[in-house]
C-alpha positions in Angstrom: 0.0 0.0 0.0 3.2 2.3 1.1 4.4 2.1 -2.5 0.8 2.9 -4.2 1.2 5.8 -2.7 4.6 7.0 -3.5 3.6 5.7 -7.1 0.4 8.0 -7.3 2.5 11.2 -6.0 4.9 10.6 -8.8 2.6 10.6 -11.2 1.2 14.2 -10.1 2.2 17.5 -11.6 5.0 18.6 -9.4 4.1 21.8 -7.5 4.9 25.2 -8.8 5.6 28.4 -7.5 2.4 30.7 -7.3 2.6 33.8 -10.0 1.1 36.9 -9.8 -1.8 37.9 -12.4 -0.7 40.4 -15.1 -2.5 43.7 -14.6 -5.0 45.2 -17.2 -3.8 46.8 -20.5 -4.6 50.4 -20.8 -4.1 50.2 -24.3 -1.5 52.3 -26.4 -1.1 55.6 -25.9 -2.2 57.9 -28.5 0.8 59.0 -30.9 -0.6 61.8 -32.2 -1.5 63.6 -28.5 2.0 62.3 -26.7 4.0 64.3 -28.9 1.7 67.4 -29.4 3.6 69.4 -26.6 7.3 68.6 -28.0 6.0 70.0 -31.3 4.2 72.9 -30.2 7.4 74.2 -28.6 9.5 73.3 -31.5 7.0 75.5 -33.6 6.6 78.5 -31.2 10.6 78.2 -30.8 11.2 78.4 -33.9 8.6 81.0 -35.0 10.3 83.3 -31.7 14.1 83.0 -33.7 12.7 83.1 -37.6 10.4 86.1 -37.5 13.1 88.6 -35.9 15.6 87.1 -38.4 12.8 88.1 -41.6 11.4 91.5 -39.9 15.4 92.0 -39.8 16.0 90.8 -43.1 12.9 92.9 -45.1 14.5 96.3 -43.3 17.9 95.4 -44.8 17.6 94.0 -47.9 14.2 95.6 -49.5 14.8 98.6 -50.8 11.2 99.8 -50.3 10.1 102.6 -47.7 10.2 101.4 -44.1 6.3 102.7 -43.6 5.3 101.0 -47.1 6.5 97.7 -45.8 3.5 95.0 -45.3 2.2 92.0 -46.8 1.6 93.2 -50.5 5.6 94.3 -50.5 7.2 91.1 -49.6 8.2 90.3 -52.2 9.3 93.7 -53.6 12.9 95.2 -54.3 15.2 92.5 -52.9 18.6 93.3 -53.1 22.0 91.9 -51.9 23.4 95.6 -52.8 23.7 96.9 -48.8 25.8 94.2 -47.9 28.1 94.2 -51.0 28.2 98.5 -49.6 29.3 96.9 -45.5 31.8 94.7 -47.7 33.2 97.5 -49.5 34.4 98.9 -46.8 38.4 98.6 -46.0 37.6 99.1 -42.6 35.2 96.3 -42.1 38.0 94.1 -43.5 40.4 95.3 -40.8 37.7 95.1 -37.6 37.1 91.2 -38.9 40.5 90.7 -39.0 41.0 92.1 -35.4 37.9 90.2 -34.0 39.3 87.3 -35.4 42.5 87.0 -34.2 41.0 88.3 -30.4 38.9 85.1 -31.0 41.7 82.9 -31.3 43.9 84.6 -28.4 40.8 84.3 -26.2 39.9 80.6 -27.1 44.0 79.6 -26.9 43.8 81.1 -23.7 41.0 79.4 -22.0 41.9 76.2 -23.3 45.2 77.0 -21.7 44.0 77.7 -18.6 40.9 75.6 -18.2 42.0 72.1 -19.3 44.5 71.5 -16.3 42.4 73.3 -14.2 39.2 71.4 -15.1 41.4 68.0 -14.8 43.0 68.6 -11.4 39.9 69.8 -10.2 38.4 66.5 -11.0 41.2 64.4 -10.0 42.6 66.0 -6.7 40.1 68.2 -5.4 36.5 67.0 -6.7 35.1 68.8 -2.9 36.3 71.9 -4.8 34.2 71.7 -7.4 31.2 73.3 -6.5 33.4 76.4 -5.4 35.0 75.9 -8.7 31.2 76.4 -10.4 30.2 79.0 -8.2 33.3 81.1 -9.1 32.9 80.6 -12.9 29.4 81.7 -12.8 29.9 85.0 -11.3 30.3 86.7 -14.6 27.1 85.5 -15.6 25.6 86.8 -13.0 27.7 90.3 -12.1 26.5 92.3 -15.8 29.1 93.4 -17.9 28.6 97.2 -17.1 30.3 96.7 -13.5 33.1 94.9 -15.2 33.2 98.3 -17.7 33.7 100.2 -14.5 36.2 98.6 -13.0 38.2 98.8 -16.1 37.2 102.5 -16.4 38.8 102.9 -13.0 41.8 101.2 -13.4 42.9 102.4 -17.2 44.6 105.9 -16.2 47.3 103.4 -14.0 47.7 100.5 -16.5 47.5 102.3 -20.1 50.6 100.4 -20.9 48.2 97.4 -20.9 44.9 99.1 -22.1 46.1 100.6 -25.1 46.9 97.7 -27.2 44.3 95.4 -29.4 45.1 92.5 -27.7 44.6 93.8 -24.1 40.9 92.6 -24.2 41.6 89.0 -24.2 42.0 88.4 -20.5 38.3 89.8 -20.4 36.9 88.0 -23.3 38.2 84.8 -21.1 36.5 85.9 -18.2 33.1 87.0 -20.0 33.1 83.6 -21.4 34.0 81.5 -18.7 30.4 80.3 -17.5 29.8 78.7 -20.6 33.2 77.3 -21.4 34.0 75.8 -17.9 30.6 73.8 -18.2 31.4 72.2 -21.4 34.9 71.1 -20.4 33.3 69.6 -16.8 30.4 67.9 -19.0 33.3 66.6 -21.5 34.8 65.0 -18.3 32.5 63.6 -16.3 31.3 61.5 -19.4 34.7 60.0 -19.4 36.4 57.8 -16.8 39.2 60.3 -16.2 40.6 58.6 -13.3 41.2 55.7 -15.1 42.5 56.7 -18.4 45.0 59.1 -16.4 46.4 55.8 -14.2 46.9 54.0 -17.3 48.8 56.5 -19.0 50.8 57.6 -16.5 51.3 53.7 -15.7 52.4 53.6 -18.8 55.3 56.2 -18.6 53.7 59.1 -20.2 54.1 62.7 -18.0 51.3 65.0 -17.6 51.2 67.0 -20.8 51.6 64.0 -22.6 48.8 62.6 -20.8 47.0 65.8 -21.3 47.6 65.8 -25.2 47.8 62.4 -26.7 44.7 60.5 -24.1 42.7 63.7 -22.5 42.4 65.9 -25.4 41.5 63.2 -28.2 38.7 62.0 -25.5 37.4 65.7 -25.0 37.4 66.7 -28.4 33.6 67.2 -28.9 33.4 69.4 -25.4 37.0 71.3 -26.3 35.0 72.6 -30.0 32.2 73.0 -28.1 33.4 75.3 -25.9 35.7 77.3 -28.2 32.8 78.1 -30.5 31.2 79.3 -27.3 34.3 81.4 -26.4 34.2 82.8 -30.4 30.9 84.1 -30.2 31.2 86.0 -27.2 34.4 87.9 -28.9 32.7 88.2 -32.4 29.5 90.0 -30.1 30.9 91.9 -27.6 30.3 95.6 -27.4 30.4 96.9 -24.5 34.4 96.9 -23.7 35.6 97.1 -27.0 33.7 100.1 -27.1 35.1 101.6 -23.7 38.4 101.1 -24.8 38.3 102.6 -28.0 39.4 99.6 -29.8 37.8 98.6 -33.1 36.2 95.6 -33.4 33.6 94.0 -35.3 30.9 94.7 -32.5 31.6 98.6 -32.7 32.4 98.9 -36.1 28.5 97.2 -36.8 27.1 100.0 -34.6 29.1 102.7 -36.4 27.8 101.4 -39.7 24.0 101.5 -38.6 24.2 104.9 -37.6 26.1 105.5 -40.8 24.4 103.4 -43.4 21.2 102.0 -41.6 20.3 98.8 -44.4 24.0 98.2 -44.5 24.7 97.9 -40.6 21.9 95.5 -40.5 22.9 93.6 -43.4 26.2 92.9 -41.7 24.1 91.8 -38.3 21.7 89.5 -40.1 24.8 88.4 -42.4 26.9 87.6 -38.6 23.4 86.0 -36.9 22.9 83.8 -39.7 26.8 82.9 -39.9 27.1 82.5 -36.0 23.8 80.1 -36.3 25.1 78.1 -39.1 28.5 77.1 -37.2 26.7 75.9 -34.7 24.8 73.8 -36.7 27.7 72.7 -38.3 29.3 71.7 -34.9 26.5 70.2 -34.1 26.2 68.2 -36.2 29.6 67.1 -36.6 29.7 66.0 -33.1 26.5 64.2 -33.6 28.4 61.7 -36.4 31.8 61.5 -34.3 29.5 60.2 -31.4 27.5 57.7 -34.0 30.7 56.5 -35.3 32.3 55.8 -32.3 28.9 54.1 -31.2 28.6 51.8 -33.7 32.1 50.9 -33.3 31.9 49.9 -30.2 28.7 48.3 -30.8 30.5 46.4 -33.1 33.2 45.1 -31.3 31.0 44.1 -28.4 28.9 41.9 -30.9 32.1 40.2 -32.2 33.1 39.5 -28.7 30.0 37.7 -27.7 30.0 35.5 -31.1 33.2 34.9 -30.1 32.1 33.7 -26.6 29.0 31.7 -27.8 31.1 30.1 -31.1 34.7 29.5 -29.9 36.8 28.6 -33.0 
């Protein structure tokens, strides 16, 4: 009898954990409503940048009356004529030339200055960083007027310094430093710094090697970032240039409104439109480094795990 028993327990279903009933379906969310907000601000944002840029464009480059210009003009008189007037100009050539090379000086500066600072930061005093953050923000937040001041007060004792082209540089670097000391900490906390900078130095290599054959290559994307950043504050600013007496583009574009009004802002929707593109340009040069270097590593992680699950 014992083993009719054990013989009519084997033959039951063995016993199985109890599971937990699925809950109801809600059903699919409606495509068409989830992404009505995104493309309502894409539309208004766009709309906000675009009809500035055309109100702009109709006072520069129609040559109609100011007080005559509506909705049956628009499509009246267009000329590129007050732009080919700005470029005609010898001294346009020479303030480009000077905002240019400023925008260099500043961005090779702030690189200079940044990168180490920005890595040791990271590496040997990360409790500093939010000092670090607070500091580089202060620009941002202190207007550029009081910086005008200060330079106002200290230019009768330091006109050796003052009078030359290049002296506004060290305050480019500073008006800039807000957005340029964020995109170098972004480039580096998306990297494991700690460990690339072990293995190099392990390795044998010193700092700046370290610095320019492993960090650099790693932060490329936040390092063109940030320049571009650092360029169009020099190409824009005003307010210094002008206390100084130094002619840059910024001035020289006010000089020419006053002067020739359709030409001036010809040159300013010409520079919006240029400033724009670059960074669409960056943008979306980033965008492919990133995909490449995606898919590559994509790629090597799928041959790895064929190479785990068929062994040669």
């Amino acid at each position: 009898m014992t083993d009719q028993v054990v013989h009519d327990s084997l033959d039951q279903d063995p016993p199985t954990a109890p599971t937990g009933m699925a809950p109801p379906s809600v059903g699919r969310p409606n495509a068409r409503f989830a992404r009505l907000v995104p493309n309502t601000v894409l539309i208004v944002a766009a709309l906000f940048f675009t009809l500035p840029l055309l109100a702009l464009a109709r006072f520069a480059l129609q040559n109609v009356p100011t007080i005559l210009l509506g909705w049956s003009t628009l499509f009246d008189k267009w000329s590129l004529e007050p732009m080919g007037r700005a470029f005609s100009d010898d001294v346009f050539w020479a303030s480009l030339r000077l905002s240019l090379k400023l925008a260099f000086g500043t961005v090779l500066l702030t690189m200079l200055l940044l990168l180490p600072t920005a890595i040791w930061v990271h590496l040997r005093l990360p409790r500093m960083r939010p000092v670090i953050e607070f500091v580089t923000v202060l620009p941002y937040m202190i207007p550029a007027i009081a910086l005008v001041a200060g330079i106002k007060l200290i230019k009768p004792h330091a006109r050796w310094f003052l009078n030359s082209d290049m002296s506004l540089i060290p305050f480019y670097v500073v008006l800039a430093l807000p957005f340029t000391y964020r995109s170098i900490d972004a480039g580096l906390r998306a990297i494991d710094l700690r460990t690339l900078v072990d293995a190099s130095r392990s390795l044998g290599s010193g700092w700046l090697g370290t610095i320019r054959r492993v960090l650099i290559p790693n932060l490329r994307t936040a390092i063109i970032s940030a320049s571009f950043l650092t360029a169009a504050v020099v190409m824009g600013e005003y307010t210094i240039a002008r206390l100084l007496l130094i002619d840059s583009l910024a001035p020289y574009q006010r000089i020419l409104v006053g002067r020739d009004s359709q030409a001036g802002y010809g040159l300013n929707l010409l520079a919006l439109l240029a400033t724009t593109s670059l960074f669409v340009v960056v943008s979306v040069l980033t965008k492919k480094r990133d995909r490449k270097r995606k898919s590559f590593a994509y790629a090597a992680a799928k041959q790895a795990s064929s190479q785990e699950h068929h062994p040669e």
